[in-house]
C-alpha positions as CSV (number, residue, x, y, z in Angstrom):
1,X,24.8,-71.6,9.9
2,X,23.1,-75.3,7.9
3,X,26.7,-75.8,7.5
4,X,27.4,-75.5,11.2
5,X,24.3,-77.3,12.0
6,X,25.1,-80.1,10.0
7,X,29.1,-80.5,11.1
8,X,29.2,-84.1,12.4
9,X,31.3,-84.9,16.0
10,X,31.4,-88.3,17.1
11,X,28.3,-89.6,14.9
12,X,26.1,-86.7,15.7
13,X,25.3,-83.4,14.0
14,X,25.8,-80.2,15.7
15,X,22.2,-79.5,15.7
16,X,22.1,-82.9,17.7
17,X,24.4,-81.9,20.6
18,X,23.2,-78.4,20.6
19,X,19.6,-80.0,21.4
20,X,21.5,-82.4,23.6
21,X,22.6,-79.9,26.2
22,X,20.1,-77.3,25.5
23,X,17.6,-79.9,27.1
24,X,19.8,-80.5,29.9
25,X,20.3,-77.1,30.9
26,X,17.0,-75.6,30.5
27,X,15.6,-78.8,32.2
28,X,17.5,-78.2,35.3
29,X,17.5,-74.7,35.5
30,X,13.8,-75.1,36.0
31,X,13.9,-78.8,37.6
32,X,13.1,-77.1,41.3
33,X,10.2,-74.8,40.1
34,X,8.4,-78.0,38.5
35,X,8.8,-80.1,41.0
36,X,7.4,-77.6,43.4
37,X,4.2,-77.1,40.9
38,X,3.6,-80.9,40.6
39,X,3.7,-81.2,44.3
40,X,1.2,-78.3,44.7
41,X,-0.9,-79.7,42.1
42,X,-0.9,-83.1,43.5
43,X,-1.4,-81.4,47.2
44,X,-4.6,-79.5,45.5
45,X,-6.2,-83.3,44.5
46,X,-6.0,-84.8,47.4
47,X,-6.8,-81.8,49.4
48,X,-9.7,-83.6,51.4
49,X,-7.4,-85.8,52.4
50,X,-4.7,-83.3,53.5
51,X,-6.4,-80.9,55.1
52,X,-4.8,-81.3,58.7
53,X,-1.2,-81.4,57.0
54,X,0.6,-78.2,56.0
55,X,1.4,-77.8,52.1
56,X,4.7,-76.9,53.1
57,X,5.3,-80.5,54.6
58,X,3.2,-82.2,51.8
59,X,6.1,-80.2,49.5
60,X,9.3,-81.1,51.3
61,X,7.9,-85.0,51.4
62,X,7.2,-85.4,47.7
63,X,9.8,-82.8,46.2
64,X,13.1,-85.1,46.7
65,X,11.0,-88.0,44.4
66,X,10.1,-85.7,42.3
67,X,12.7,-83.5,41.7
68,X,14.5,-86.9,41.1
69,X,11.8,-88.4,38.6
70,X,12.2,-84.4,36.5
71,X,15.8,-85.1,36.1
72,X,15.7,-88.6,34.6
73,X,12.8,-87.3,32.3
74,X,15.1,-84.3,31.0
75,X,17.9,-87.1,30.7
76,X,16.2,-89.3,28.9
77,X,14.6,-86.7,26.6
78,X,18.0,-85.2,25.9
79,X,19.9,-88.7,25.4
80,X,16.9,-89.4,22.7
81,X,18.5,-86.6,20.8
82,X,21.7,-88.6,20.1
83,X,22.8,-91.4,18.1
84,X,25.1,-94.1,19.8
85,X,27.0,-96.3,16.9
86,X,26.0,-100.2,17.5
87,X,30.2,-100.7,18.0
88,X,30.3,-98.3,21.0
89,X,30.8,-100.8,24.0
90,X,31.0,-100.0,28.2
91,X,34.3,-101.9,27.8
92,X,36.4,-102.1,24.3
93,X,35.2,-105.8,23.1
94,X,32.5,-106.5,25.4
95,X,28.8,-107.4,24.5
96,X,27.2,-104.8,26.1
97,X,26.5,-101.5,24.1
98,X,26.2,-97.7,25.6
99,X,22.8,-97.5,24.7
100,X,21.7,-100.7,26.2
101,X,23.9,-99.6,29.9
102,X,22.0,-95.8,29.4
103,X,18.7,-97.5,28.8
104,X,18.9,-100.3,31.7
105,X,20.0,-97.9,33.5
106,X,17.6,-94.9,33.5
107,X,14.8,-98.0,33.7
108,X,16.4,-99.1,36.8
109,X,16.4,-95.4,37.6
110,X,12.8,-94.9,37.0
111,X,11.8,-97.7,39.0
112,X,13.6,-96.4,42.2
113,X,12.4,-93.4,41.7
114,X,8.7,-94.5,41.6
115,X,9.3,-96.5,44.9
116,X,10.7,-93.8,46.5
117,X,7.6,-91.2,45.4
118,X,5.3,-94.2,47.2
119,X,7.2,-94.4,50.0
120,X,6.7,-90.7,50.8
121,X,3.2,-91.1,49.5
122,X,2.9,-93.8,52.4
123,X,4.7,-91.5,54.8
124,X,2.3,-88.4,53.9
125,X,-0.8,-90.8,54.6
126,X,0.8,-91.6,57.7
127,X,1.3,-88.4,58.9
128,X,-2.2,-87.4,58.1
129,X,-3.9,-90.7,60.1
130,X,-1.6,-89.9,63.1
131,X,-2.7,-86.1,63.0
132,X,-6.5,-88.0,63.2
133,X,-5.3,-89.9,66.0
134,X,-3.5,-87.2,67.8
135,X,-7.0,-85.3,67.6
136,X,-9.4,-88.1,68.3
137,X,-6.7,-89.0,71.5
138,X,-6.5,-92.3,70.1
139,X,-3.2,-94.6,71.5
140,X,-4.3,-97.5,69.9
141,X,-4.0,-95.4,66.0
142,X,-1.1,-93.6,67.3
143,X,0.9,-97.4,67.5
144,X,-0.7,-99.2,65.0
145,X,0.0,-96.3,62.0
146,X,3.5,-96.1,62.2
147,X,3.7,-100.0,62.3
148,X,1.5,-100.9,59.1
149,X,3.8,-98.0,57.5
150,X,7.0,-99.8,58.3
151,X,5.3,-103.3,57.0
152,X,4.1,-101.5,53.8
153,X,7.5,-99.8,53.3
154,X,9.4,-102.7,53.5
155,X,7.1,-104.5,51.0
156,X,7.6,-102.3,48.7
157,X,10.9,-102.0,48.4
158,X,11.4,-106.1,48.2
159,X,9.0,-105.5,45.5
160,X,10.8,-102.7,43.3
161,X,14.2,-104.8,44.1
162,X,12.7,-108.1,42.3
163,X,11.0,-105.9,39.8
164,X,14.1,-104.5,38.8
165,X,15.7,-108.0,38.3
166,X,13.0,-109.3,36.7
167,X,11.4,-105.9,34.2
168,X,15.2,-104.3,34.0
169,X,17.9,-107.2,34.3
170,X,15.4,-110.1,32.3
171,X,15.8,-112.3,35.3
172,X,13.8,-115.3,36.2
173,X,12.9,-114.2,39.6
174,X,10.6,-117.4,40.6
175,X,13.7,-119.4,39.4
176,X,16.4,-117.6,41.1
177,X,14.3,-117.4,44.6
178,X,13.6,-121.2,44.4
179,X,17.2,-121.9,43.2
180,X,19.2,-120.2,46.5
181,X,19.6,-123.5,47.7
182,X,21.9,-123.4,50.8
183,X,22.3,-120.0,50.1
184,X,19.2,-119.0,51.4
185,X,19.1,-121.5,54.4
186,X,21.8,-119.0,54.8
187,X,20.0,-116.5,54.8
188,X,17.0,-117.9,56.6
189,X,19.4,-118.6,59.7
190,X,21.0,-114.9,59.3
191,X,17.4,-113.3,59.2
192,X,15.7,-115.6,62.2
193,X,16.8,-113.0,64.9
194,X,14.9,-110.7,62.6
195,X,12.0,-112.7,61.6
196,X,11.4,-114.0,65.4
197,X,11.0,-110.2,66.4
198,X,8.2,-109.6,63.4
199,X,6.2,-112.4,64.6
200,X,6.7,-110.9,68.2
201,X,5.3,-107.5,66.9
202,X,2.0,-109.1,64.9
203,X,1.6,-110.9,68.8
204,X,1.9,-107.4,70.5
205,X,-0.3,-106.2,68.5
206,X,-3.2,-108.8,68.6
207,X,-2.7,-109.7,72.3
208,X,-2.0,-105.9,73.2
209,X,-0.5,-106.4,76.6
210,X,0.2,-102.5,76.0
211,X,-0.5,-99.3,73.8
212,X,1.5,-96.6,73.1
213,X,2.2,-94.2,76.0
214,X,1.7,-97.0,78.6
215,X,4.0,-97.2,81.5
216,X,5.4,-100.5,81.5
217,X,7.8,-102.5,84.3
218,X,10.3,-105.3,82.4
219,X,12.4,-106.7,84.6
220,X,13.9,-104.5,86.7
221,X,13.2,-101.8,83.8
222,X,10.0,-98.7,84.6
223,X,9.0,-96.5,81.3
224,X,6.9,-95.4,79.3
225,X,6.1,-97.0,75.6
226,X,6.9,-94.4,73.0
227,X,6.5,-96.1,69.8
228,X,6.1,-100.2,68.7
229,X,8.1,-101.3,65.4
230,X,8.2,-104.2,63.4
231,X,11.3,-105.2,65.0
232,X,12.0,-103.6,68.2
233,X,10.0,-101.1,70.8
234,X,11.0,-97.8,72.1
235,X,10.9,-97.4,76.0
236,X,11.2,-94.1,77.3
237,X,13.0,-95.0,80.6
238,X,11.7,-93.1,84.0
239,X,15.4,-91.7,84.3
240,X,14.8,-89.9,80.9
241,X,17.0,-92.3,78.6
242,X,15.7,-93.8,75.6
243,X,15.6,-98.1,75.8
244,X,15.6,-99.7,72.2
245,X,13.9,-103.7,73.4
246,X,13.6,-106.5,70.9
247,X,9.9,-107.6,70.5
248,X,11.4,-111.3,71.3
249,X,12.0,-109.8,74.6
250,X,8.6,-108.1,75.4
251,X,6.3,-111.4,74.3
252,X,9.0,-114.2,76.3
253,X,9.4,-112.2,79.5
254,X,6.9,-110.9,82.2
255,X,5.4,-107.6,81.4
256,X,3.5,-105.4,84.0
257,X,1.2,-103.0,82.9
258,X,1.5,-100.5,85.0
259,X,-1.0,-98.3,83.2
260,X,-3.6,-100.9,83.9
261,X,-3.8,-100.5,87.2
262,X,-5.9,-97.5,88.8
263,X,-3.4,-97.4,91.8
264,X,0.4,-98.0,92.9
265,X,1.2,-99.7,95.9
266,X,3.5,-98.4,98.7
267,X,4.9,-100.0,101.5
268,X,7.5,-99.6,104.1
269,X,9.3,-99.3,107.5
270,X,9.6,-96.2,110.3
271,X,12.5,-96.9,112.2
272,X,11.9,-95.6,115.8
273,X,14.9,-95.5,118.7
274,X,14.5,-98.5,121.1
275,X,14.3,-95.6,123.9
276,X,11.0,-94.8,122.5
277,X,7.8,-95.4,124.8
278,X,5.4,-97.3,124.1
279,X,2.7,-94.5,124.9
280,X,4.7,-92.5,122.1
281,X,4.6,-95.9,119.7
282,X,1.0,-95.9,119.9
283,X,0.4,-92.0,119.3
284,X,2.8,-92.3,116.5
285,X,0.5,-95.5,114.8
286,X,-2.7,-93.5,115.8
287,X,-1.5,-90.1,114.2
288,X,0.1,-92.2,110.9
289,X,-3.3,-93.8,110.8
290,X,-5.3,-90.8,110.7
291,X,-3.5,-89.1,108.0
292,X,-3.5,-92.0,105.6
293,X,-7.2,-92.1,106.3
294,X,-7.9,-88.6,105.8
295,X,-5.6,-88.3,102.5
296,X,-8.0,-88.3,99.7
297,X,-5.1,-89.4,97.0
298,X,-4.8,-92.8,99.1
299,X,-7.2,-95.3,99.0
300,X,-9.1,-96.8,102.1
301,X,-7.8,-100.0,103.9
302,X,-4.2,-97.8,104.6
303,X,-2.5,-100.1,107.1
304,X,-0.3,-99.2,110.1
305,X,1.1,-101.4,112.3
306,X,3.5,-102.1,114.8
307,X,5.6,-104.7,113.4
308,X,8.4,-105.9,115.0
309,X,11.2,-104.9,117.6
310,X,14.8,-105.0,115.8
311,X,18.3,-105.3,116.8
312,X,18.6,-101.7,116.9
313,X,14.9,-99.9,116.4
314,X,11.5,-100.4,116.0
315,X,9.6,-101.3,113.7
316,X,6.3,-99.8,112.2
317,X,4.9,-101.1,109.1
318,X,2.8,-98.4,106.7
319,X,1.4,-99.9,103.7
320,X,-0.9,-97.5,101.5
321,X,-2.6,-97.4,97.6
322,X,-2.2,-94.3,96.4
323,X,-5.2,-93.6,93.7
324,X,-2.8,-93.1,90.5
325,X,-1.2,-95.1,87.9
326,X,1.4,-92.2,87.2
327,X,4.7,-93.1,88.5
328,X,5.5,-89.0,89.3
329,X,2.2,-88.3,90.5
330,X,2.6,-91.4,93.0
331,X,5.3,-90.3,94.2
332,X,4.6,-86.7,95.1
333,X,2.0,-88.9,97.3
334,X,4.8,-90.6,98.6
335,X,6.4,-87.3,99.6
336,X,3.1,-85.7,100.9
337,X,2.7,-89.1,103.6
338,X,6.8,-88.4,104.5
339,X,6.8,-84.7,105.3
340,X,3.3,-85.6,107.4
341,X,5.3,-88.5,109.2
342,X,8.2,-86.2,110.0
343,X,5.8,-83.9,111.1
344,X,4.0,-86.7,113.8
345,X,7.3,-87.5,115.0
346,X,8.5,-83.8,115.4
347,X,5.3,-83.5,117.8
348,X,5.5,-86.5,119.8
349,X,9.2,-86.1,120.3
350,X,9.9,-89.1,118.5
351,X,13.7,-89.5,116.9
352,X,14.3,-92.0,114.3
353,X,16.4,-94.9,114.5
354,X,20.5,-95.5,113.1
355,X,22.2,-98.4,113.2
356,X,24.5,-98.7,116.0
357,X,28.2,-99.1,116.3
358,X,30.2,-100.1,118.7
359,X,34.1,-99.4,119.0
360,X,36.1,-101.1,121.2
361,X,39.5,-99.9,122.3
362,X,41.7,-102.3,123.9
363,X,45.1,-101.5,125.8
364,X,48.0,-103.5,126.4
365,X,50.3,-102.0,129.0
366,X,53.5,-104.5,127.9
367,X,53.2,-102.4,124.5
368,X,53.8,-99.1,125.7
369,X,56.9,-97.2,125.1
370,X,58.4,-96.7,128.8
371,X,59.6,-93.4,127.5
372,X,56.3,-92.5,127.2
């Protein structure tokens, strides 16, 4: 058996390799179950903090990172176990050695996989500040969380990427960012689209001309704001479709808040037959009149008016405020004033107007067929 044990293969004992793979399979035969514990574990010291978030979520955020960190542990202790001769090289005659490509590259490793445990540290916190904000009704919270998340992510990982140039890859990272030159005016010119919509975002969020789940009217655009990024905003359109709007857009164009306001406007035209008398015309304006009056979802000063006499009807001009800023709720008012309208014109024996038409059928008697 110390015979066995002590048979060389490619530089190393057998007692090396047998440690060698022994680590690597016990290690990730229970890779899962530790990565699971350590989660809990951690889950259990921050338990003030994580009291309105499910351990089963805290485990599926933190148990890719971790799982990920186990493995390059039990690589790293199992590559520990073997020798690499100075002459082995990545490529026959080049400088760099195995163990200096393993060893770069497990650090390089490690330092991705710390980011990525912060980042879903970040994203737990997140979650459990939006949970607050979901139970304190707060729209303000609910848009600025995921926003400073998105920021800190993003720093982050610039951070980790010139880290791992400057700790992994002994880069001079001061001297290579002041030394892009015209490479990074480049850059700078690729990225303005990008940057011009971050400083749009940090002026929608100190102005706030809106919060999250604000109806909003852009253009010719009606929706509701679902969620404000670093970059762009999400618009849940009234049709039900989701509208992705560059910050540029919302900060350099008109925005109406439509949440702001306590009621929506409505305004338009009965159309009445020119046939109609004008004792019906006034009963109609009278009963229109009474109804907006007596509706206690409109507010008071409801107009109605005889406006003017058309080509082909006549004209009466309602104009209302219904007391809502909800766009659906507005306009089940709407529908409430119609069906009374149709109602008012049923009784008085009123018909609405239609455009008329006029066809004219003109006969020459030099173009008729004398058989016929």
């Amino acid at each position: 058996m110390d015979k066995f044990l002590r048979s060389s293969f490619l530089y190393n004992s057998a007692e090396n390799w047998l440690w060698f793979f022994g680590i690597l399979i016990v290690g990730f035969l229970f890779k899962r179950i530790l990565s699971v514990m350590v989660s809990k574990i951690v889950y259990r010291l921050m338990k003030k903090e994580t009291k309105n978030v499910p351990v089963a979520d805290f485990v599926n955020l933190l148990r890719g990172p971790v799982e990920f960190l186990l493995a390059l542990f039990i690589i790293y202790a199992a590559v520990n176990e073997i020798v690499f001769p100075r002459k082995w090289r990545i490529i026959p005659f080049g400088k760099m050695r195995v163990a200096d490509f393993i060893d770069r590259t497990l650090d390089m490793l490690f330092v991705a996989g710390i980011t990525w445990l912060i980042i879903r540290l970040i994203r737990f916190f997140a979650l459990v500040y939006l949970k607050k904000a979901e139970e304190a009704d707060s729209n303000k919270e609910k848009q600025l969380v995921p926003f400073f998340r998105d920021i800190i992510i993003v720093l982050i990982a610039f951070s980790s990427f010139f880290l791992i140039l400057g700790f992994v890859f002994k880069q001079d990272v001061i001297s290579l960012i002041t030394g892009l030159g015209i490479g990074g005016v480049a850059l700078a010119l690729a990225a303005r689209a990008t940057l011009e919509n971050l400083f749009a975002s940090f002026t929608l969020f100190t102005e706030q001309p809106f919060i999250v789940g604000d109806d909003i009217e852009l253009g010719t655009m009606v929706g509701k704001i679902e969620k404000v990024g670093f970059r762009s905003t999400r618009i849940r359109h009234v049709d039900g479709s989701l509208v992705v709007v560059p910050n540029q857009m919302l900060v350099s164009q008109s925005l109406n808040n439509i949440s702001q306001r306590m009621e929506r406007r409505h305004k338009f035209f009965i159309r009445l037959k020119l046939e109609t008398t004008i004792q019906q015309i006034k009963q109609v304006v009278e009963d229109v009149q009474t109804i907006l009056d007596n509706q206690e979802s409109i507010s008071t000063g409801a107009n109605v008016k005889l406006d003017a006499i058309g080509d082909y009807s006549i004209n009466i001009l309602v104009v209302f405020m219904a007391s809502t800023a909800d766009y659906w709720e507005s306009k089940s008012i709407r529908e409430q004033v119609n069906v009374a309208i149709l109602r008012v014109l049923e009784k008085n024996q009123v018909e609405l107007a239609q455009p008329a038409t006029t066809l004219f059928s003109l006969t020459d008697d030099k173009n008729i067929d004398n058989d016929y």
